[in-house]
LORO-417854 format. One line per field, with one value per residue: chain; x, y, z of N, C-alpha, C, O, CB in turn; residue in three letters. Coordinates in steps of 0.02 Angstrom, whole numbers, plus 50000, padded with zeros to 5 digits. Atoms other than C-alpha are relative to their C-alpha. Glycine has a CB too. Layout:
N
c	c(A|...)
n.X	c(X|...)
n.Y	c(Y|...)
n.Z	c(Z|...)
ca.X	c(X|...)
ca.Y	c(Y|...)
ca.Z	c(Z|...)
c.X	c(X|...)
c.Y	c(Y|...)
c.Z	c(Z|...)
o.X	c(X|...)
o.Y	c(Y|...)
o.Z	c(Z|...)
cb.X	c(X|...)
cb.Y	c(Y|...)
cb.Z	c(Z|...)
r	c(ala|...)
This chain:
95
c	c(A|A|A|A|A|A|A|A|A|A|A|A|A|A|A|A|A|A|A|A|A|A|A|A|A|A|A|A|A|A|A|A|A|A|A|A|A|A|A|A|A|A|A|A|A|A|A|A|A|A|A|A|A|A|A|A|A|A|A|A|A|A|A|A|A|A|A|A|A|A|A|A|A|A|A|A|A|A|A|A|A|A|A|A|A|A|A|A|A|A|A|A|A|A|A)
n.X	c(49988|50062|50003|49941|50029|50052|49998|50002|49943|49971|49962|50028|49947|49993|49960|50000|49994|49933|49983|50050|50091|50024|50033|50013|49948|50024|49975|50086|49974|50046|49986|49981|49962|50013|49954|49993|50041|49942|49993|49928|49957|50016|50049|50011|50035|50061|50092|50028|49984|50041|49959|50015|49953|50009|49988|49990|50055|49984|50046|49984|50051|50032|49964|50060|50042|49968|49942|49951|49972|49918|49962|50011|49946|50018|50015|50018|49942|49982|50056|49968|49936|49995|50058|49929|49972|50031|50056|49934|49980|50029|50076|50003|50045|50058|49996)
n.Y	c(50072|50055|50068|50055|50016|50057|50085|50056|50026|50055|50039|49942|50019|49958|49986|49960|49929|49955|50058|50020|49997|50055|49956|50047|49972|50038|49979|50011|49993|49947|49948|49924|49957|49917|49945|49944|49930|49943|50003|49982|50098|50034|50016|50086|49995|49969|50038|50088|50052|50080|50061|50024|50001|50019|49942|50008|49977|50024|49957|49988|49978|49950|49943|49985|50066|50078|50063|49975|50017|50018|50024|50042|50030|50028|50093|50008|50001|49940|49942|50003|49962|49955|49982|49997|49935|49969|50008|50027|50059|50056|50014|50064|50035|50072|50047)
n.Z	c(50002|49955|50031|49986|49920|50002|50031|49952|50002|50034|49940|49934|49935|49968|49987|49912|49995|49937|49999|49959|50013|50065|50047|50068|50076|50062|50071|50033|50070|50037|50072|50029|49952|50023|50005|49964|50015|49986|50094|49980|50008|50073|50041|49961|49943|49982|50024|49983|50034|50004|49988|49936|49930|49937|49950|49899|49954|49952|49958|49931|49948|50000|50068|50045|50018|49937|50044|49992|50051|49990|50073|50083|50028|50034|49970|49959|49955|50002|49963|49943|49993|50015|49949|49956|49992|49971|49951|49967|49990|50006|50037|49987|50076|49975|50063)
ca.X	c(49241|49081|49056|49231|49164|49021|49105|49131|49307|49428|49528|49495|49580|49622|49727|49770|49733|49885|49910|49774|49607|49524|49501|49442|49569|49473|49543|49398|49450|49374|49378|49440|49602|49557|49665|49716|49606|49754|49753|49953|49991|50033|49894|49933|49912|49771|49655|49556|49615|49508|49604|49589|49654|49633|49605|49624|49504|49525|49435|49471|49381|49258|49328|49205|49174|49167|49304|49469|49557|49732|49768|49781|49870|49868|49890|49821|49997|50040|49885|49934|50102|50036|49898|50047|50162|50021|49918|50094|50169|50043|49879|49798|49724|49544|49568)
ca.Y	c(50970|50911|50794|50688|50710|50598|50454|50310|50248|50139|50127|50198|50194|50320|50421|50526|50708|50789|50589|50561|50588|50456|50559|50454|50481|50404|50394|50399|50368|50506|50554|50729|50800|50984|51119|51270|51394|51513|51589|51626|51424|51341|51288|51083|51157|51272|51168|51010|50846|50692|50551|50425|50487|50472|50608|50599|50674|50662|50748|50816|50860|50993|51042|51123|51043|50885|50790|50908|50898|50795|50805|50726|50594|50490|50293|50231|50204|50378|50449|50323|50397|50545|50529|50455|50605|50712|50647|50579|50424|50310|50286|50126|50049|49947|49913)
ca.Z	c(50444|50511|50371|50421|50616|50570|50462|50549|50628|50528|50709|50883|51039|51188|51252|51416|51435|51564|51580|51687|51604|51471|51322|51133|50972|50812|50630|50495|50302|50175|50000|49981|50076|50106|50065|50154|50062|50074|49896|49974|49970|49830|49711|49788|49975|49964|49845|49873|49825|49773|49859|49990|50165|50344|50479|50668|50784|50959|51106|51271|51444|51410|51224|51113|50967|51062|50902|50893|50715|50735|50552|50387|50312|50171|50248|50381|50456|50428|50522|50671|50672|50674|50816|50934|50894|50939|51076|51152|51195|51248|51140|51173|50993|51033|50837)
c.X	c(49944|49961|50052|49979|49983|49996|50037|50094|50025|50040|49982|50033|49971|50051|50010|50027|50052|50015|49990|49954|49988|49974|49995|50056|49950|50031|49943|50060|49948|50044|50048|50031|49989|50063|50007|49947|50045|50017|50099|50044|50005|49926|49992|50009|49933|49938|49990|50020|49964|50040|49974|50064|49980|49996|49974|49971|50007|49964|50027|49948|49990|50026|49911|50048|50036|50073|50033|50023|50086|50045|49993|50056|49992|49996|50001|50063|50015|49976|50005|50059|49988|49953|50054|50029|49950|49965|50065|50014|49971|49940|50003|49937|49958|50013|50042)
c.Y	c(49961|49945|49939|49991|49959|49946|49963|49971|49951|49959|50054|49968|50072|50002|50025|50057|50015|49911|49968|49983|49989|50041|49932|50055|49956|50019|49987|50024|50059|50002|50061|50009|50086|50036|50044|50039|50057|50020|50038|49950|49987|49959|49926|50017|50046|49977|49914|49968|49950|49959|49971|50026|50002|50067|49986|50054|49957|50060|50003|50015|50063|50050|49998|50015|49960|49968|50081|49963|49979|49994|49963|49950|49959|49921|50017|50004|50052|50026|49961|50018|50078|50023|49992|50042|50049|50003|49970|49920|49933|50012|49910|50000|49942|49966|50024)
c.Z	c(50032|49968|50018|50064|50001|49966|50074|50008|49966|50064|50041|50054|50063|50013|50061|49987|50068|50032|50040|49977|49933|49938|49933|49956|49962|49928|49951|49921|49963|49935|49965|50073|49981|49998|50051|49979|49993|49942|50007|49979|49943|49991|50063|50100|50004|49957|50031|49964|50010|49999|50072|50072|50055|50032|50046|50020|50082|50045|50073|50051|49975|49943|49960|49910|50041|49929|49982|49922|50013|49930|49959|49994|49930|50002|50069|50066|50010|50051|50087|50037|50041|50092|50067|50014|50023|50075|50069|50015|50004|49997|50001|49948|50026|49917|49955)
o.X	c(49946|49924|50030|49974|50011|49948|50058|50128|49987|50050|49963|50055|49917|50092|49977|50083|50036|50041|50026|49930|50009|49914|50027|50072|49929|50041|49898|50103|49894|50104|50077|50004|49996|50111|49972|49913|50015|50056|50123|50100|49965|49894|49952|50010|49896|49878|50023|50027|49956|50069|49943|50123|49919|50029|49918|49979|50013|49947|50054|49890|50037|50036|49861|50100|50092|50120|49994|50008|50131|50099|49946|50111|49935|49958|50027|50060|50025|50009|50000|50065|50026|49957|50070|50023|49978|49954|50054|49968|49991|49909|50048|49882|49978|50016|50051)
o.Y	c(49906|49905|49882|49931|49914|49907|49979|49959|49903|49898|50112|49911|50102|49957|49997|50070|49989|49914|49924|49929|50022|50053|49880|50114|49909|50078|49947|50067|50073|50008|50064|50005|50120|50018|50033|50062|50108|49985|50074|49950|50005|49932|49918|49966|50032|49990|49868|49989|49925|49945|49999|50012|50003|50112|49961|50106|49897|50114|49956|50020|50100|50111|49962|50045|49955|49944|50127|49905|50020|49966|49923|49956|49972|49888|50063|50025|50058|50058|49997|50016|50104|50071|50038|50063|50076|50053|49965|49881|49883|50038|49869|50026|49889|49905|49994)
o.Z	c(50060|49996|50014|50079|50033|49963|50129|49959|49961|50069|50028|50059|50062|50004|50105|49965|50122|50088|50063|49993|49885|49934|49939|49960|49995|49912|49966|49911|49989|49925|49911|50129|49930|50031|50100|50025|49978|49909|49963|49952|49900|50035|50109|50134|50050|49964|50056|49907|50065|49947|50117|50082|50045|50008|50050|49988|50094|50021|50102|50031|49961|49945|49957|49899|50068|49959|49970|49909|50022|49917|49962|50022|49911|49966|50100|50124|50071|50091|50137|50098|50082|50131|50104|50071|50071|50110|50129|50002|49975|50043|49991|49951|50049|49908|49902)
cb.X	c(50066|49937|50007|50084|49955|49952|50068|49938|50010|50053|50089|49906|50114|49971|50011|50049|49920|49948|50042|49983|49960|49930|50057|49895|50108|49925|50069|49898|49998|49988|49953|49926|50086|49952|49987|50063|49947|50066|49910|50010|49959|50064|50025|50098|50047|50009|49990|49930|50055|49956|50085|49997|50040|50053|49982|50087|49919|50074|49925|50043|50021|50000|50097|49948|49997|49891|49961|50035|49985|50007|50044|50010|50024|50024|50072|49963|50053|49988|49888|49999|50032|49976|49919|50047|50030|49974|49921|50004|50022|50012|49994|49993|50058|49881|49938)
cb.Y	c(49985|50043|50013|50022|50029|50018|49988|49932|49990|50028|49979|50006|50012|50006|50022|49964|50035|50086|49992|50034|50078|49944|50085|49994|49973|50011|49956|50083|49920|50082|50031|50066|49975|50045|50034|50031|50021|49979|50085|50009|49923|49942|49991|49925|50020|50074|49990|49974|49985|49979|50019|49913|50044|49952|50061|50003|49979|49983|49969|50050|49999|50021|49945|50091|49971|49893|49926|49987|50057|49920|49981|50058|49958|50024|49925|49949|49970|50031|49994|49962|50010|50009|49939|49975|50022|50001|49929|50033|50006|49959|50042|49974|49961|50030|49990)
cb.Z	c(50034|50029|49929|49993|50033|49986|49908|49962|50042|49934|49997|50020|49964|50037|49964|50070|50007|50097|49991|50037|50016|50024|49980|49963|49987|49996|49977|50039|49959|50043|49996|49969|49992|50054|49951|49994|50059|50038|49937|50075|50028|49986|49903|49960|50045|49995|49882|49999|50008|49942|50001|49984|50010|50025|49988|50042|49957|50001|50001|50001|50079|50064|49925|50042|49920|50019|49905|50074|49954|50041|50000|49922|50052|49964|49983|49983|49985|49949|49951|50004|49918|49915|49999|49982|49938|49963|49965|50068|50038|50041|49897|50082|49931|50024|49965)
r	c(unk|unk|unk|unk|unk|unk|unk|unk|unk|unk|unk|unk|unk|unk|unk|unk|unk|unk|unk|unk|unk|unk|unk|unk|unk|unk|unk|unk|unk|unk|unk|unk|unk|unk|unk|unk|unk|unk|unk|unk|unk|unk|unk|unk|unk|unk|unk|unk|unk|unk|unk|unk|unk|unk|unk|unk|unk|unk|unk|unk|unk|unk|unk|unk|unk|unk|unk|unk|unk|unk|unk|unk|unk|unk|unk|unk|unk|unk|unk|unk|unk|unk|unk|unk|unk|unk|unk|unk|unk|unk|unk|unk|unk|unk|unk)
């Protein structure tokens, strides 16, 4: 995913690692939702799809890669839903 790493946020905020420590969440729109690869999954999870969707990236103290994959979605609302449920309760949106 190190092409989606390097597009540019649609929204960005932070969050709090152990609910202390200032970590970044960013959502970045893209082209193509990837698949699994899993020739196990169905056909519509393990191949690529040409559509517009969103994926969350978010980073912690001293994670390698520095941007962490928070998932896919297909609207923007979705993928804030989604970064919330993940990253927990309170994410603070600069945009």
């Amino acid at each position: 995913m190190i092409e989606v790493d390097q597009l540019p946020a649609v929204k960005h905020g932070l969050w709090f690692y152990g609910g202390v420590t200032t970590c970044h969440v960013r959502i970045v729109r893209h082209h193509t939702l990837y698949g699994t690869g899993d020739a196990d999954d169905p056909p519509e999870l393990s191949a690529d799809r040409e559509t517009e969707c969103y994926y969350i990236l978010y980073d912690r103290p001293h994670a390698q890669p520095p941007w962490l994959d928070g998932g896919a979605a297909l609207s923007l609302r979705e993928a804030v839903f989604l970064a919330e449920r993940k990253l927990g309760p309170v994410v603070s949106w600069a945009d």
